[in-house]
Rosetta silent file (secondary structure, phi, psi, omega in degrees, C-alpha in Angstrom):
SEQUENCE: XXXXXXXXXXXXXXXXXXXXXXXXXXXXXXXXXXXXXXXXXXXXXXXXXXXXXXXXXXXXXXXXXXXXXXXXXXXXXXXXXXXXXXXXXXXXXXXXXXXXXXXXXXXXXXXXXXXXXXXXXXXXXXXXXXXXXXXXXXXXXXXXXXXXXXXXXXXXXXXXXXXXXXXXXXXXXXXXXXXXXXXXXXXXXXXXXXXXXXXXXXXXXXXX
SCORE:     score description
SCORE:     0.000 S_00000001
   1 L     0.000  -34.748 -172.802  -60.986 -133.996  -21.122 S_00000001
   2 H   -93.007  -24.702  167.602  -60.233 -130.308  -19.857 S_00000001
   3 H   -58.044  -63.561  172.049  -57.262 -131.771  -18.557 S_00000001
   4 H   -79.097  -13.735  157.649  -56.003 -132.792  -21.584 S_00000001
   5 H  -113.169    8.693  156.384  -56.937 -130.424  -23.410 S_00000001
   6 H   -57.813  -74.670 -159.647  -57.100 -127.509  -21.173 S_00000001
   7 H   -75.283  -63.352  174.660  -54.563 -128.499  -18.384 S_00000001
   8 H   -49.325  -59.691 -153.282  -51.473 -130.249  -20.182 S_00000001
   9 H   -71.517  -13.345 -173.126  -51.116 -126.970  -22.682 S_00000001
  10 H   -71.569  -27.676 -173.770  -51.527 -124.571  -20.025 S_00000001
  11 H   -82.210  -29.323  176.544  -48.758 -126.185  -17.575 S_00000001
  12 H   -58.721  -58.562 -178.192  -46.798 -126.271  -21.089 S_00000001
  13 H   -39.134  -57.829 -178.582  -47.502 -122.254  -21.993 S_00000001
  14 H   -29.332  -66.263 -176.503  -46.483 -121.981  -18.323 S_00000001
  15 H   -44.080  -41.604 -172.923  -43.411 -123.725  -18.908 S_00000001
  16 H   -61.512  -60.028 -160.551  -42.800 -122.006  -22.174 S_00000001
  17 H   -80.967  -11.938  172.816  -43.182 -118.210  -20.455 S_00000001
  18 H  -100.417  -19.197 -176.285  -41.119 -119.034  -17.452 S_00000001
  19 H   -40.071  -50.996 -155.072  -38.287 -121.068  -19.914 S_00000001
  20 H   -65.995  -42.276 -155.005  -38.609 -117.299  -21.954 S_00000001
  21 H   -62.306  -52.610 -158.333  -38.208 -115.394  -18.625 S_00000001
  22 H   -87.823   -7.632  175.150  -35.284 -117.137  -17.602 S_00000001
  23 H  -123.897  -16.610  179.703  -32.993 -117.381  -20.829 S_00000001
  24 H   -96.838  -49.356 -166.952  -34.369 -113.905  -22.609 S_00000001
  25 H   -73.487  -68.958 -167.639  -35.326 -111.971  -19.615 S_00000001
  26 H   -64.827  -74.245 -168.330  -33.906 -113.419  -16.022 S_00000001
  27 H   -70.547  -17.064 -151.701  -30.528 -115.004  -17.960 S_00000001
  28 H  -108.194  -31.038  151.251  -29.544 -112.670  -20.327 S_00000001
  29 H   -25.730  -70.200 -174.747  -29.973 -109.871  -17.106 S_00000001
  30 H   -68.860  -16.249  134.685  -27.536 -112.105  -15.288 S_00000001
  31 H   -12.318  -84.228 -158.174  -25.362 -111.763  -17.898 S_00000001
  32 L   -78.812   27.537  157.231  -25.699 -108.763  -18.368 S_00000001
  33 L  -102.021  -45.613  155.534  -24.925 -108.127  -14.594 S_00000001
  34 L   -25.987   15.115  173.832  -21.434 -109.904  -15.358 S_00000001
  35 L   -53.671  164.288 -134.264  -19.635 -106.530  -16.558 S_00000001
  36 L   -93.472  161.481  179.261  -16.344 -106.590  -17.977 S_00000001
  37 L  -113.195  128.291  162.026  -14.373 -105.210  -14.891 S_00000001
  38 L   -47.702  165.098 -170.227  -11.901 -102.645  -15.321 S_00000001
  39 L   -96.201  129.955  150.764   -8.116 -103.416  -15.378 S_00000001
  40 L   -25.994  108.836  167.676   -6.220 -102.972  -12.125 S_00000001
  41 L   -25.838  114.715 -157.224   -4.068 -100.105  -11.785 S_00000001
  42 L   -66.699 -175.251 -171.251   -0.258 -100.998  -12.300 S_00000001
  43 H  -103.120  -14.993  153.109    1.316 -100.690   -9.065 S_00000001
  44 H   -38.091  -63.390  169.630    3.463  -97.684  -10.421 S_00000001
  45 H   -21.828  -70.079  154.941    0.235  -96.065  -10.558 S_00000001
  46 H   -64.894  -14.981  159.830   -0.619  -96.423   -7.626 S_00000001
  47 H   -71.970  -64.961  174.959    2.384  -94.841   -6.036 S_00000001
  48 H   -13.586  -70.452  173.831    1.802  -91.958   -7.985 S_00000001
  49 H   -37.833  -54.940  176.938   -1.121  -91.620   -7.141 S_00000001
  50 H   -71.128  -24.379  165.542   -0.355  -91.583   -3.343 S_00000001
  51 H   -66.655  -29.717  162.488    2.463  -89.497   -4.002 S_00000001
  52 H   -71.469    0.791 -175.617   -0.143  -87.111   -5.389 S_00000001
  53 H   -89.016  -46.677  165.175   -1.906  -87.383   -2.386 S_00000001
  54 H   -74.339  -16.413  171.148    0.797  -86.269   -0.525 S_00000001
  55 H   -85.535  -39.400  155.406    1.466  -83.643   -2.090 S_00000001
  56 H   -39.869  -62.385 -178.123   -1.866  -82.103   -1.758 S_00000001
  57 H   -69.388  -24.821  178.241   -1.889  -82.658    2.415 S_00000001
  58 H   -34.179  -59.148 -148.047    1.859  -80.950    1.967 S_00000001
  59 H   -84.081  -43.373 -166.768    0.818  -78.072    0.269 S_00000001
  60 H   -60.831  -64.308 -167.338   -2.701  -77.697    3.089 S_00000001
  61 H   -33.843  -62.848 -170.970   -0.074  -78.410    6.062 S_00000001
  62 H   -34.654  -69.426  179.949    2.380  -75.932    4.835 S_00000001
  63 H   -28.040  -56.068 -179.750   -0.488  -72.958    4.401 S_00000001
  64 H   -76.046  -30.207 -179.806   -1.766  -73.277    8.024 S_00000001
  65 H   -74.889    0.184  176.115    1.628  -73.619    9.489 S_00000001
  66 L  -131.921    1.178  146.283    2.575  -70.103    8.176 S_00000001
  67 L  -100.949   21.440  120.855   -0.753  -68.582    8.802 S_00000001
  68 L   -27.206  -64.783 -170.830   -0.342  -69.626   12.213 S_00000001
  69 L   -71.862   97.930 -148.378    2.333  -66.535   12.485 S_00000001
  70 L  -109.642   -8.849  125.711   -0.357  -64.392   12.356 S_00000001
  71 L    12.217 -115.744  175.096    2.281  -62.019   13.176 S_00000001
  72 H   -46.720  -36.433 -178.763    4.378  -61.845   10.259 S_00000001
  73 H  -109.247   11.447  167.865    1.385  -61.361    8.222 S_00000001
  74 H   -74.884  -29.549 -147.089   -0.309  -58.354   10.433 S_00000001
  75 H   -58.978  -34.249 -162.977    3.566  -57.134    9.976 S_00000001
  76 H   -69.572  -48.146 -166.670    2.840  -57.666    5.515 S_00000001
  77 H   -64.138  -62.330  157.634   -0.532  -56.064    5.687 S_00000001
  78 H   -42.237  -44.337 -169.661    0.558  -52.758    7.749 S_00000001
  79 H   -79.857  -17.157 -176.530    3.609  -52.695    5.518 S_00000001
  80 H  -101.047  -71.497 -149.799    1.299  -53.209    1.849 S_00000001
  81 L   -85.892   16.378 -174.786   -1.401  -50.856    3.733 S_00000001
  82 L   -37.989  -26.066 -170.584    0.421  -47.637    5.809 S_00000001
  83 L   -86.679   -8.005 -167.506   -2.415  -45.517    5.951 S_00000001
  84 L  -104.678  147.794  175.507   -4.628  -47.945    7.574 S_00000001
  85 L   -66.148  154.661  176.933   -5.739  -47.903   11.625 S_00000001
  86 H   -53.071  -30.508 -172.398   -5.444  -51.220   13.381 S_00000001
  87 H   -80.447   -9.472  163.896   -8.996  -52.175   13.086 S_00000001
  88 H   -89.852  -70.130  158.818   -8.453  -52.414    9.146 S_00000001
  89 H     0.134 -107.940 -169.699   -5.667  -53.801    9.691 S_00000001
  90 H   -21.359  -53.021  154.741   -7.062  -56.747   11.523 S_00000001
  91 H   -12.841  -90.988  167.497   -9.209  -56.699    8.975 S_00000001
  92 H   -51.383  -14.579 -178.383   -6.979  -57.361    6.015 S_00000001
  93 H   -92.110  -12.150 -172.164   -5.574  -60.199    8.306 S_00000001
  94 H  -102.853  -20.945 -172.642   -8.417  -61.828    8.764 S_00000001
  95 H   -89.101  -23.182  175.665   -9.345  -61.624    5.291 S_00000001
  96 H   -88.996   -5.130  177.801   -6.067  -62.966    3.705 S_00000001
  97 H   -70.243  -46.497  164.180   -6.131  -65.711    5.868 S_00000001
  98 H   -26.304  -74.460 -162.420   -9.705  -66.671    4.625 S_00000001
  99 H   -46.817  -51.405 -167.501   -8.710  -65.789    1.109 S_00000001
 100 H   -79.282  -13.319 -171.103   -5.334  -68.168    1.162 S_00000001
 101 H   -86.341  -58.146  161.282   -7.450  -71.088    3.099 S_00000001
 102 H   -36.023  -79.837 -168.227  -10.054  -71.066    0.259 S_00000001
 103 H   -49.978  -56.991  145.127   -7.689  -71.106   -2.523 S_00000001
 104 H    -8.664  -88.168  153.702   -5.802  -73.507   -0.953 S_00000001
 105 H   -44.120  -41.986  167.506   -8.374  -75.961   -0.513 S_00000001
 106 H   -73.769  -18.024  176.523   -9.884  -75.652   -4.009 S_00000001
 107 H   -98.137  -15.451  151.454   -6.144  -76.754   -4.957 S_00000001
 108 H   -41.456  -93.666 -164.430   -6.339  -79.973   -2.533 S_00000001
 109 H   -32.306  -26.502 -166.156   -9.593  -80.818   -4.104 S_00000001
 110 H   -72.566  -53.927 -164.488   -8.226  -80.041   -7.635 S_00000001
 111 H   -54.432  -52.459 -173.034   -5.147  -82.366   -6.726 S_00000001
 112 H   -64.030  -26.989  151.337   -7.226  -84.912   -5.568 S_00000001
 113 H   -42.324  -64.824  153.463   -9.374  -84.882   -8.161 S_00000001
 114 H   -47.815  -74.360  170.351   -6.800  -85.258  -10.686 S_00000001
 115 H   -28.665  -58.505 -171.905   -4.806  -88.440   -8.348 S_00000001
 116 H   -65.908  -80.342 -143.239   -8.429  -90.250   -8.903 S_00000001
 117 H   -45.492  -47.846  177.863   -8.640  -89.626  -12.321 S_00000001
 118 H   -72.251  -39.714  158.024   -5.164  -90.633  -13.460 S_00000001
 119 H   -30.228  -42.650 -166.484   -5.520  -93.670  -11.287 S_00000001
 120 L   -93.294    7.249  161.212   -8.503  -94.764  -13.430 S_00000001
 121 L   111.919   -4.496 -171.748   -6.660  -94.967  -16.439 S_00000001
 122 L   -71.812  134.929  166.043   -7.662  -91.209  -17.878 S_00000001
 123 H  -115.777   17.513  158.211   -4.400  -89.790  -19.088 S_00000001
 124 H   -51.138  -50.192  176.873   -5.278  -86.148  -19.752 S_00000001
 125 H   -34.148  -26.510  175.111   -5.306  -86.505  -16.067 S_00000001
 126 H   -86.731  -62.412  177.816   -1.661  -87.430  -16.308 S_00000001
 127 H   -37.109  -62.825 -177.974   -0.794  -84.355  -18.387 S_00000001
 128 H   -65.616   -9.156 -167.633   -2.223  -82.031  -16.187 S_00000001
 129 H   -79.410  -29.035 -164.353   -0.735  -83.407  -13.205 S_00000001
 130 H   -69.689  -32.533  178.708    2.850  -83.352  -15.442 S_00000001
 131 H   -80.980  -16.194  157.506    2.205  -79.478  -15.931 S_00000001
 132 H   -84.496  -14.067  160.693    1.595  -79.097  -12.651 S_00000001
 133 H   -64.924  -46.545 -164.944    4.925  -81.165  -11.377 S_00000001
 134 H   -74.941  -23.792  170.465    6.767  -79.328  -13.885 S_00000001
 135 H   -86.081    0.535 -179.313    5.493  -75.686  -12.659 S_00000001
 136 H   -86.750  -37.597 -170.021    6.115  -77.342   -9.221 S_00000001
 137 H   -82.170  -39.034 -179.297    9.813  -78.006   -9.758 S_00000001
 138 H   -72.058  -59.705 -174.848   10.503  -74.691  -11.651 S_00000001
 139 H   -69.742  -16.379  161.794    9.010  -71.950   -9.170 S_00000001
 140 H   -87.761  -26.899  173.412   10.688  -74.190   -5.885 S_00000001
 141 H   -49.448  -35.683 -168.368   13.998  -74.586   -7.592 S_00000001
 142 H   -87.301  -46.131  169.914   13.880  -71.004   -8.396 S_00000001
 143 H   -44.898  -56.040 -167.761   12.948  -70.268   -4.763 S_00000001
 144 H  -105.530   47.838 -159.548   15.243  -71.979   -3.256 S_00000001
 145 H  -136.986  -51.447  162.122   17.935  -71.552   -5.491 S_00000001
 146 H   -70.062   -3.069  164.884   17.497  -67.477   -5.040 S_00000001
 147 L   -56.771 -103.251  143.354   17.842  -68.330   -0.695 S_00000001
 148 L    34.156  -96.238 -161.802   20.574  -70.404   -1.570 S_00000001
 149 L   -83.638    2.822  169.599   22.931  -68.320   -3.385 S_00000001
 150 L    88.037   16.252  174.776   22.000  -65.005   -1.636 S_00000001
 151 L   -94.210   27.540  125.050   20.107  -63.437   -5.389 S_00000001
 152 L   -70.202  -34.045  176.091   16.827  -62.493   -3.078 S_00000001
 153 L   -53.646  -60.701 -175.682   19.259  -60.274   -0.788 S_00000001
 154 L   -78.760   -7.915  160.496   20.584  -58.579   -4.175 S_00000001
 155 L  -105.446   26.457  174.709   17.322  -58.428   -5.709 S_00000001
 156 L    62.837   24.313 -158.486   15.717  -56.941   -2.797 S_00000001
 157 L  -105.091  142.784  157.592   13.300  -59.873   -2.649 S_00000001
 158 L   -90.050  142.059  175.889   11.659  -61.106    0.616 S_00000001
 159 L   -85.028  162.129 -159.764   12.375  -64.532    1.272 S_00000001
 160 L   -85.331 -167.874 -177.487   10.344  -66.670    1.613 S_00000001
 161 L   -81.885  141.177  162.607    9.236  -67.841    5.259 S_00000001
 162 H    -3.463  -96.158  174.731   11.284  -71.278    6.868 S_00000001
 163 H    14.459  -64.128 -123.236    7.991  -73.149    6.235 S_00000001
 164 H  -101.683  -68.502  169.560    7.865  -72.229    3.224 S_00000001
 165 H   -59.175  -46.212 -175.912   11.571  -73.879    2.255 S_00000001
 166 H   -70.196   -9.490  125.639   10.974  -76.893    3.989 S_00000001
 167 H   -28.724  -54.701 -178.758    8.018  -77.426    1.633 S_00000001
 168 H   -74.751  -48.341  165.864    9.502  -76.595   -1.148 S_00000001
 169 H   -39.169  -50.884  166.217   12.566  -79.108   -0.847 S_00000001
 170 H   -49.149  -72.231 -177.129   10.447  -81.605   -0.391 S_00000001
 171 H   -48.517  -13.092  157.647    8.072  -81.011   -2.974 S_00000001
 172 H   -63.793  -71.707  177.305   11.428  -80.791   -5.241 S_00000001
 173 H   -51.383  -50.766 -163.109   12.103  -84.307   -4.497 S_00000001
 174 H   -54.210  -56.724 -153.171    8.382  -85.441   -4.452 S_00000001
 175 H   -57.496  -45.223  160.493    7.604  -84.181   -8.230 S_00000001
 176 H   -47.163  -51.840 -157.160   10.486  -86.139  -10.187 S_00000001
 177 H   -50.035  -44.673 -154.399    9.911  -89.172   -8.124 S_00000001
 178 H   -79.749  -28.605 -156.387    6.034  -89.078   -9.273 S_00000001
 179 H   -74.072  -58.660 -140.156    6.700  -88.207  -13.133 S_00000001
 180 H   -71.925  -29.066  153.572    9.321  -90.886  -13.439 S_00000001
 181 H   -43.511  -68.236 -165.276    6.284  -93.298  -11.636 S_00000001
 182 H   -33.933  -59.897  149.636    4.057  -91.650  -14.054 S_00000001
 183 L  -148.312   75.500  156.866    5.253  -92.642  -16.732 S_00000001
 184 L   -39.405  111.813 -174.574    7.502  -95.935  -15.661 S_00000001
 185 L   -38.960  -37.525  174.930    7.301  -97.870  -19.115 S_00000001
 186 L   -62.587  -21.144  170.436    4.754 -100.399  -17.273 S_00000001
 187 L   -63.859  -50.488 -164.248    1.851  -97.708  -17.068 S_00000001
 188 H   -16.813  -81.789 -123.464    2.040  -97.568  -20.598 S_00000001
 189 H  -100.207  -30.589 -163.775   -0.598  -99.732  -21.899 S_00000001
 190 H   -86.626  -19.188 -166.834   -2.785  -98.733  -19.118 S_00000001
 191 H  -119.407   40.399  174.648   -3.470  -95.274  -20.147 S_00000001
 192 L  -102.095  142.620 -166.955   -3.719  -96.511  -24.244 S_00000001
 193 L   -81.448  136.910  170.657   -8.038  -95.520  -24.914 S_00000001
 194 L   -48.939  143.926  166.791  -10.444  -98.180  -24.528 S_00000001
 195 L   -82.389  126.486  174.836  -13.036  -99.070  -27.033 S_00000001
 196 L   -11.993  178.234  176.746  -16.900  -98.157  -25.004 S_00000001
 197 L  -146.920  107.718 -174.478  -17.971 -101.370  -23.010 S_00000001
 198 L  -102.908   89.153  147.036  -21.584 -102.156  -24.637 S_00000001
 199 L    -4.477  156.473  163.906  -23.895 -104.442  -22.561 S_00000001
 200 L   -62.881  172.153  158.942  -25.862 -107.472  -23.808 S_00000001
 201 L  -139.564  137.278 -144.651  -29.046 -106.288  -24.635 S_00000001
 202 L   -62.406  141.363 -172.342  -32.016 -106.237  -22.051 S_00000001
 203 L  -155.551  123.367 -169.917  -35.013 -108.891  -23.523 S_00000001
 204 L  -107.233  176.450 -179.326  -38.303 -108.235  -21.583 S_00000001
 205 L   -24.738  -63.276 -159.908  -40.986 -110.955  -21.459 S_00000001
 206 L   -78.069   11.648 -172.380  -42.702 -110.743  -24.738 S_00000001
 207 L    85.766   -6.006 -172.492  -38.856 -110.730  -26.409 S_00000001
 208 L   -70.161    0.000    0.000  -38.766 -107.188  -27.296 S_00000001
């Protein structure tokens, strides 16, 4: 008698509350663990990207190889600075190297920052990186284009250090290469904006 009426509804209720657990709570979680997965970067993209990558360790490599001549820049510092005794001196040498290693580095991080972003499909990220190609190609062109024809000599300009060139040519090659990646007609689609990606929605025991 307690069985049947007792026992049977209780193993039902059971039945009932794990049935709700498992298609409102427990399935519609694993669902809702299922998220839509972003779309794979074209492979344009991803060159970019690494070309932005490279450009970034370029720009660190360059910096330390011409603060290395530590030289050349006691020679700038004495030459900005006449009035000061060698112990200022040293000073100021120790300080612009600091100064250019910092700055430096916050523009790695910046770069790098930017290379993830446009990877993931943002494209302001591709505009700034395009204003930064495009201010890349105009100030080394202009560099080595016043070497070059011998207009640093006649403007009284110091040139800049070896290092310095060999950087910049490169980076003259690197920066078309990445825009014309950048935007290769197959990226297109990839950087068009997404509509939000809205979960199922979460159902606790009692259904709420």
């Amino acid at each position: 008698m307690s069985q049947g009426w007792f026992g049977a509804p209780k193993k039902d209720a059971d039945k009932k509350g794990s049935d709700g657990m498992g298609s409102g709570g427990m399935g519609s979680g694993g669902k809702g663990s299922d998220k839509p997965k972003k779309p794979e970067p074209p492979r344009m993209v991803v060159l970019a990207q690494r070309l932005w990558f490279g450009v970034a360790a370029l720009g660190l490599v360059g910096l330390v190889v011409r603060l290395m001549d530590r030289t050349a820049i006691t020679a700038q510092v004495r030459a900005e600075y006449p009035d000061w005794h060698q112990s200022m001196i040293d000073d100021g040498v120790t300080a612009t190297i600091g100064g250019a290693l910092m700055v430096q580095l916050l523009m790695t991080a910046v770069y790098v920052l930017l290379a993830v972003r446009f990877a993931s499909g943002l494209n302001w990220a591709r505009i700034v990186l395009t204003v930064f190609a495009g201010f890349g190609i105009a100030s080394n062109g202009i560099s080595l284009l016043a070497v070059g024809t011998g207009l640093a000599e006649v403007l009284k300009v110091a040139a800049p250090p070896v290092s310095d060139l060999v950087v910049g040519g490169v980076l003259l090659l690197v920066y078309p290469v990445s825009l014309v990646l950048m935007y290769h007609p197959t990226t297109k689609g990839y950087f068009l904006p997404r509509p939000p990606v809205i979960g199922p929605r979460r159902t606790v025991a009692n259904g709420l």
